[in-house]
Structures are given as C-alpha cells and as structure tokens.
C-alpha positions in Angstrom: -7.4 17.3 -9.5 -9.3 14.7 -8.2 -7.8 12.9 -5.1 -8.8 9.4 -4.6 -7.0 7.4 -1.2 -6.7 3.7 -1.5 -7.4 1.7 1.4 -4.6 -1.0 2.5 -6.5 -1.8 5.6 -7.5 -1.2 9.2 -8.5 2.2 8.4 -5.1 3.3 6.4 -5.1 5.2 3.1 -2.2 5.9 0.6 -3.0 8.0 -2.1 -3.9 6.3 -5.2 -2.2 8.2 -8.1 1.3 7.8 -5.6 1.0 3.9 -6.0 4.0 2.1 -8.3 3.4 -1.5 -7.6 1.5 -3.6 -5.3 4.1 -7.0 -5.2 3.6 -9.8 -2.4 6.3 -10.7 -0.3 8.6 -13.7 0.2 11.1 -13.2 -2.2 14.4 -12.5 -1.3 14.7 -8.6 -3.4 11.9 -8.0 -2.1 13.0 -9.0 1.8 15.9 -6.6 0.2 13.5 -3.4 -0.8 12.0 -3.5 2.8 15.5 -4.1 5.0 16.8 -0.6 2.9 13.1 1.1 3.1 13.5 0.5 7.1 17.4 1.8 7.2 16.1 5.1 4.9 13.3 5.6 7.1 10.6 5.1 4.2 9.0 2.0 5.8 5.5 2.0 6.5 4.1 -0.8 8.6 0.1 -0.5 8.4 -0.3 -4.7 9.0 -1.0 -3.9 12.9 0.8 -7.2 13.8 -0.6 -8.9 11.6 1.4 -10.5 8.9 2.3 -9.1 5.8 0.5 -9.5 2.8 1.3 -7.1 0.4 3.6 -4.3 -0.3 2.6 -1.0 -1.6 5.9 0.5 -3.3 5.1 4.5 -3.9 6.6 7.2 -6.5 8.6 8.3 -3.3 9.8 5.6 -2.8 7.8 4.8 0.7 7.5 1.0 1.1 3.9 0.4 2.7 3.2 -3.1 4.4 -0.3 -4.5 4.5 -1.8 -7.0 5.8 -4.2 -7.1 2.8 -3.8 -9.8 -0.3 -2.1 -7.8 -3.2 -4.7 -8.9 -5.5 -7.5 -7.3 -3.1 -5.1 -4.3 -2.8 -5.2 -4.7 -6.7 -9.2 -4.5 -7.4 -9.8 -1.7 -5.0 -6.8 0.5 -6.6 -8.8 -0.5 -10.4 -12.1 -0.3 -9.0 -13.9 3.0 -7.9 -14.8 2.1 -4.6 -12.2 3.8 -3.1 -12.4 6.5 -1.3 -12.3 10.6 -3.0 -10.9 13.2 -1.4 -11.8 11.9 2.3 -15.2 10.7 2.0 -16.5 7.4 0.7 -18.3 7.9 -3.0 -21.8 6.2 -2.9 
C-alpha cells in the first residue's frame, strides 16, 4: 500500500488516505466538533499559535487544526506533491 502524508503545515503530516473533510472554521457546529474533539482528547492543534485556518476531520475521528487555508490544505491532499512514505517525491 502506498502511504502518502499530507502536509497541514510547520512541518506536520496526517496521513492522506485518513482525511474525511477539510472544513474552515467560524461556524458555530463546527466551534461544536472542536469543543467535544478537545473534551474526548482527539484534538490536534498543529497552528503553533497561529490562528486557525482549517480543520482536518479524520476517519478516527481526530480533529486536526491548521493554520493553513482549507483550499491550500485542499490542492496539496488532490495534488501529488505530497509527501510518500516519509520522503518528498521529486
């Protein structure tokens, strides 16, 4: 199987195939879906202070925030440019 990491920024990867939706935030279920990812202990804050941009909802149900557009989130998960199995294809 071939294993492809996404990159949501400053260096942090999330496996591509795991990735349900990329949403942006602001809207008040989606200020919901982080507040209960926090209390479960499935939130993921990659944004290093920075504010949030995106959320990256997973097939486990791990909430990942980044401080990356959604749409750029977007074209990397649909382009090949991310990285395979831990080194950068080129």
């Amino acid at each position: 199987m071939d294993k492809k990491l996404l990159n949501v920024g400053f260096g942090n990867m999330v496996m591509a195939s795991r990735v349900v939706a990329i949403i942006t935030p602001g809207s008040a279920p989606t200020k919901r879906l982080k507040e209960e990812a926090k209390e479960s202990r499935k939130l993921i804050d990659v944004t290093q202070g920075r504010k949030t941009r995106s959320i990256i909802i997973t097939d486990s149900d791990h909430v990942v925030l980044s401080a990356v557009e959604a749409s750029t989130v977007a074209n990397r998960l649909l382009s090949d440019n991310h990285v395979r199995g831990g080194e950068n294809k080129e």
